[in-house]
C-alpha positions, 0 to 999 in steps of 0.5 A: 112732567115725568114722575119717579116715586120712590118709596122705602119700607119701615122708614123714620124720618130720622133715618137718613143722614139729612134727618139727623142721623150723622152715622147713616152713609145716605149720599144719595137721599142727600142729594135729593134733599139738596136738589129740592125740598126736605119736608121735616113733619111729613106723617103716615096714615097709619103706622103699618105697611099696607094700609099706608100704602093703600092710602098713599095711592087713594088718598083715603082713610084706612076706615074708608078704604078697609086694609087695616093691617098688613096682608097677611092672606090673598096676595098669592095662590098656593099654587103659582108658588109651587109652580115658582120651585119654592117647597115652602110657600110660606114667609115669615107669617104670610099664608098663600090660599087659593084666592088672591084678594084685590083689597083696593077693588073699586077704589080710585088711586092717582095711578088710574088717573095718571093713566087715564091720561095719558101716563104709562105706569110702572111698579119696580118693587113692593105692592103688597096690596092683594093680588100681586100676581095681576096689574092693577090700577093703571100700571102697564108694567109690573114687577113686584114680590109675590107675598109683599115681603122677602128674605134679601138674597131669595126674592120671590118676584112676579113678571109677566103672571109669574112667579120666580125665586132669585136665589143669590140676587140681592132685592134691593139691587133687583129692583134698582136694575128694573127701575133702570131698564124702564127708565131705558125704555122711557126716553125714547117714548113721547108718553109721560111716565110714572115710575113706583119703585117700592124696596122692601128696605130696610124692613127686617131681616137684619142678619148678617147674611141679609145685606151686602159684606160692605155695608155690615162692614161699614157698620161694624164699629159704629156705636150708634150713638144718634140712637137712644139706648133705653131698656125694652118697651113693657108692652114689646111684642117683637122682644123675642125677635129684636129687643134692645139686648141685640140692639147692635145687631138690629142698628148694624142691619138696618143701617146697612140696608139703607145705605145698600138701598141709598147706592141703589138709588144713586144708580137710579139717579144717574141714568135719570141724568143720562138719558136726559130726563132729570129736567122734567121729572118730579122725583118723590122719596118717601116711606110708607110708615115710620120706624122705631130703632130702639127709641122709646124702647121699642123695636118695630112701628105701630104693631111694635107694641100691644096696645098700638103706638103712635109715636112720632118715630112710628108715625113720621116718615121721611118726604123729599121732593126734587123738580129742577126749575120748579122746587127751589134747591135746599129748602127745608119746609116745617108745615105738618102734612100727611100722605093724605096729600100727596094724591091731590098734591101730585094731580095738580103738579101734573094739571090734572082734573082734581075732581076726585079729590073733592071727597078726600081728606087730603089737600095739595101742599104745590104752594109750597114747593113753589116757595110762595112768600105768602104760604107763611101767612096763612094762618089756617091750623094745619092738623093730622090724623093717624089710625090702626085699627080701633087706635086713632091719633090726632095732632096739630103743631103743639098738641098729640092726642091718642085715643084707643076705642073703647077702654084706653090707654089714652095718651096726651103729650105737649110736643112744644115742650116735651117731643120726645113724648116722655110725660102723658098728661092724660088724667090730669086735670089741668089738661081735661079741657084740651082732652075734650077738645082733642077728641071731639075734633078727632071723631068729628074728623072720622065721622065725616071720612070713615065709611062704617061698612069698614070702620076700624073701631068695629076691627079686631085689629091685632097687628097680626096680619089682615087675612080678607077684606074688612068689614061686611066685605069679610069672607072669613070667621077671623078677618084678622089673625089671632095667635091660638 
């Protein structure tokens, strides 16, 4: 079995035509969804890119792993990006140092395991995990941006140890074209093959000039009407940036993206089709964290908000699965699941050794693509954790407890009667007795995954950006970067 994980940037799971979103042009993610499974309650780690991504590929827990924020430092020397003919080596916030940080060093992702046996990996997009420049865990090929996020039309794209800026090229059409020259040369091996292929969409920037004329085009009188209109969040951190006054021009970006990003993909599938490989490959689309548009006033995911937020639009993330004869057709599975599952999930659909996951938080989810009549039966409560920095989350399938260490503000919600999270019942005393059985089981849960050399109650964590490792691993007086 072949794998073709695709994963976008800053994705809700209501932003897809087959989440709910009726004005969204999503053809293609429609048609995995229609060829396969649409999980509806599928949760991130954590609300924030890198340390969702570095859990996706270890199975573990931001406070075991140590990426706690997005990097914002060691992704690229200084000097590869002068080499590059970019006089600025420096992107929206991202700092360039003279040492590039490999933050996953010494951890386990399910792409050396693949690898180990037998599995020829390729990455076509986003790593932002440190060190892009070099291949890392079991991918022989490599292809990705240099500071983990771009201007749309000047990528700076790394292949082969070096860095180049495509000025003109689209990145999202980029990428697709190396998805599909790899799926070019994959038919003709014996070797299965995995394939990441990581678009920055529909991360921000949304201006005009970021996406094609089409797709602004196709959105220019639309009144995104599935989407609240509600006044700003009052703890807002990106109102001077984004902010519910440009609220047209934000949706018109970012819905355009998806749909540039959607036509890609369609791309990717039919030459999945022609070279005569769909029938043995799994094919994953997901998102490494969630998004708010506008909902609950905020504009952004987790870090969207100071204190962090865990709303459900921050922390659920779209999750489709398509393997023909295997996954039954047009299903819609309710379960809650985390992407703490997607490592053994993957190893077990792949009969792979599992040992590596006995450690792990995560527990494989194949029963249900396989439709068992009886995975309805179990009644086992299925639980999910969140945590971004000293902010950690709890939630089973009527409950949502959040918990900001040391001093608060915590929050309560009754997601049977009240999803849209509009009354926190924390402080009333009729629900004391729920708050505590929430938090024990919160920090039991932690206890048992978190290593304390990277614990994330001990981490400053400001939303700002990681500029080292965490922890007794930190080689910096500010680990995480603080606005002076």
């Amino acid at each position: 079995m072949n794998i073709l994980f695709i994963m976008a940037d800053d994705q809700g799971s209501w932003a897809m035509n087959c989440g709910g979103t009726k004005e969204l042009c999503t053809p293609n993610l429609n048609r995995i969804a229609e060829s396969g499974m649409q999980f509806q309650n599928f949760y991130c780690v954590s609300p924030v890119c890198s340390p969702a991504r570095a859990s996706v590929l270890t199975g573990d827990i931001p406070s075991s792993h140590g990426v706690h924020d997005w990097i914002r430092s060691g992704n690229i020397d200084k000097d590869k990006f002068e080499e590059a003919g970019r006089e600025n080596p420096y992107w929206n916030g991202y700092s360039c140092e003279d040492k590039p940080i490999s933050y996953l060093e010494g951890k386990t992702t399910y792409t050396d395991v693949l690898n180990e046996n037998g599995y020829r990996c390729a990455l076509a997009g986003k790593w932002h995990l440190g060190d892009s420049v070099c291949p890392q865990h079991g991918f022989s090929k490599w292809y990705t941006i240099g500071l983990g996020g771009c201007d749309y039309f000047h990528p700076d794209i790394v292949e082969n140890g070096n860095i180049k800026v495509l000025h003109e090229q689209y990145v999202t059409e980029v990428i697709a074209n190396k998805a599909i020259e790899y799926l070019n040369e994959f038919q003709h091996q014996e070797e299965p093959f995995y394939l990441s292929v990581h678009f920055t969409a529909p991360h921000s920037p949304w201006g005009e000039e970021q996406h094609p004329k089409k797709w602004m085009d196709y959105y220019e009188n639309c009144d995104f009407q599935s989407i609240p209109d509600e006044a700003d969040h009052p703890d807002l951190t990106t109102g001077p940036v984004f902010g519910t006054e440009k609220r047209k021009e934000n949706l018109r970006g970012y819905f355009a993206a998806i749909s540039a990003m959607d036509e890609q993909i369609g791309r990717i599938l039919d030459t999945l089709e022609a070279n005569g490989l769909r029938e043995n490959t799994l094919v994953v689309y997901t998102a490494d964290n969630g998004m708010s548009m506008g909902h609950h006033g905020v504009w952004g995911k987790g870090n969207g908000t100071f204190p962090f937020n865990m709303y459900e639009t921050s922390v659920k993330v779209p999750f489709l699965m398509s393997l023909p004869g295997v996954i039954p057709q047009g299903k819609r599975e309710e379960t809650i699941l985390s992407a703490y599952d997607i490592f053994p999930t993957l190893l077990e659909l792949c009969k792979l050794d599992r040992k590596e996951c006995e450690k792990l938080p995560g527990r494989s989810f194949a029963y249900l693509l396989r439709w068992e009549k009886e995975h309805k039966k179990r009644d086992e409560e299925i639980v999910v954790f969140d945590e971004y920095g000293p902010v950690r989350m709890i939630r089973n399938q009527d409950w949502k407890y959040i918990h900001r260490y040391p001093y608060g503000p915590h929050e309560l919600y009754y997601l049977t009667e009240d999803p849209e999270e509009k009354e926190n019942l924390y402080g009333q005393p009729e629900y004391e007795k729920m708050v505590v059985e929430m938090r024990t089981r919160l920090n039991e849960w932690f206890n048992k995954y978190a290593d304390e050399k990277v614990d994330g109650v001990k981490e400053s964590v400001t939303g700002l950006g990681q500029m080292c490792r965490a922890g007794i691993y930190s080689e910096k007086t500010d680990t995480y970067y603080c606005e002076k």
